[in-house]
Wavefront OBJ file of the C-alpha trace (Angstrom):
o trace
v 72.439 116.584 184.723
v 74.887 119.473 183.843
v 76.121 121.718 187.241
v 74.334 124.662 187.278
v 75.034 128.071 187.915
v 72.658 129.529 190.622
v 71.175 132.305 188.855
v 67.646 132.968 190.221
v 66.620 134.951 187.400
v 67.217 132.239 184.878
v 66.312 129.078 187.295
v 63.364 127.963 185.727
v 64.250 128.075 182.763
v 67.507 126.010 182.909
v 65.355 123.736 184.888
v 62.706 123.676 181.693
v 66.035 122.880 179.650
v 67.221 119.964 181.902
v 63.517 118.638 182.368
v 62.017 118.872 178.997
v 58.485 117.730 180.864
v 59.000 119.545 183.940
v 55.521 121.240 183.862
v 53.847 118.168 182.860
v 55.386 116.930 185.829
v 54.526 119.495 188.357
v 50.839 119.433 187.472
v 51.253 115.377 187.984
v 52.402 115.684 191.466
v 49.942 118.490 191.855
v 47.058 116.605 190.276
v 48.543 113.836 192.733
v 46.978 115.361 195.937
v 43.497 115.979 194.847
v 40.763 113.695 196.364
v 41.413 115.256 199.746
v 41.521 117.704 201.698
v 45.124 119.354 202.551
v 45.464 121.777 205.875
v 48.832 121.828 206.082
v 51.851 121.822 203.309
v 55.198 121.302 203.998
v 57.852 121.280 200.938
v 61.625 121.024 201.468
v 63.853 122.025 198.593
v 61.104 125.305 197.284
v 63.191 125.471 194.186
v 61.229 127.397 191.746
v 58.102 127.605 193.685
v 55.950 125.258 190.945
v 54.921 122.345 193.152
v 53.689 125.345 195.673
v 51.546 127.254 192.800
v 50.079 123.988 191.346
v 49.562 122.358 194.980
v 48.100 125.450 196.727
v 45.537 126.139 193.623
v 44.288 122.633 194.100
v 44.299 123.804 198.018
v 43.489 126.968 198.277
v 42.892 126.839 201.720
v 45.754 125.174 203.147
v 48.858 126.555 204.954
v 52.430 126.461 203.321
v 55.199 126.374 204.910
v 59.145 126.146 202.221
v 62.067 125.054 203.209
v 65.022 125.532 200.985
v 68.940 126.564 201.360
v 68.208 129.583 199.362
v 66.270 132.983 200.100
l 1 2 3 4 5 6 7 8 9 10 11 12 13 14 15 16 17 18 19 20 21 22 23 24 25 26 27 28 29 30 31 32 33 34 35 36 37 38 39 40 41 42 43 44 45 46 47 48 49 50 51 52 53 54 55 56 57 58 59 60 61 62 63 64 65 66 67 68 69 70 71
């Protein structure tokens, strides 16, 4: 994987260039959790915020709390 650049603005979409099935991906990992029910998220590393979206629409109800080294 080529160093990137932190640019927040273009994140996701380097990411989408890196990844070539990163949204297939996320909905995996989202599609992952269903089958039960989630009170409580906790992600470290937020990144782009995808895993969050997908994961909270399949648990709408939960808390979230991120973690990552940027604002």
């Amino acid at each position: 994987m080529a160093e990137m650049q932190w640019d927040p603005d273009r994140y996701l979409q380097a990411i989408r260039e890196e990844i070539p099935r990163f949204d297939e991906f996320q909905d995996a990992v989202a599609a992952g959790t269903g089958g039960f029910e989630a009170y409580a998220v906790l992600e470290l590393g937020v990144g782009t915020g995808e895993i969050t979206r997908r994961v909270l629409a399949v648990h709408p109800n939960a808390s979230w709390t991120g973690i990552d080294a940027s604002e």
